[in-house]
N, C-alpha and C positions, 0 to 999 in steps of 0.2 A: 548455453544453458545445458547443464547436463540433467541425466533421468533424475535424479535425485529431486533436484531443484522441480521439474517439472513435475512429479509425483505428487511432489507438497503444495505447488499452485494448484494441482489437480485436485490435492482432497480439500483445501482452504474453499474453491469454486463451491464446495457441498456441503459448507458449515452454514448452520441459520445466520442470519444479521448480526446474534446477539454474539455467537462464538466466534465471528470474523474481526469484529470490536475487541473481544478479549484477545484474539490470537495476533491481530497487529498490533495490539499495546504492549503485549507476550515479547512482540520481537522488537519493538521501538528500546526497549526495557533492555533486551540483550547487547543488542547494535551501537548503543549510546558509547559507549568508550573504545569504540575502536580507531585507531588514532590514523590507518592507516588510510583513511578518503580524502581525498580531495575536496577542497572549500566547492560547492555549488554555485555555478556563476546566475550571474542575473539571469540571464536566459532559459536557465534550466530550472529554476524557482518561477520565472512567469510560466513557463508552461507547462511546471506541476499544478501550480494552481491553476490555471484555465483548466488541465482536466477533472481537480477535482471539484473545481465550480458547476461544472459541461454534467457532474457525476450527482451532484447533488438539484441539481437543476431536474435531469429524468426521472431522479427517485423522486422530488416531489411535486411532480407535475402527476406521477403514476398512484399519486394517492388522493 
């Protein structure tokens, strides 16, 4: 990952809830036709979602 990359996860980490929402729909939005990824295997779709179950599980446990 270069500084770049790392910058932008840096300043994403210190947007509120509401601007982290808008800024990944932002880039889901940009990302959608790029043709050049590879299909996601099973394995990599279960264990996106376990983390973001594992993610929404803390946040609402913390309310």
């Amino acid at each position: 990952m270069n500084i770049a990359v790392q910058n932008l996860l840096n300043s994403f980490e210190n947007l509120s809830e509401s601007e982290k929402w808008e800024t990944a729909l932002e880039l889901l939005k940009r990302t959608i036709h790029f043709n050049n990824f590879p299909a996601l295997t099973d394995e990599e779709l279960t264990l996106s979602a376990e983390e973001l179950f594992l993610e929404l599980d803390q946040t609402e446990a913390r309310t």
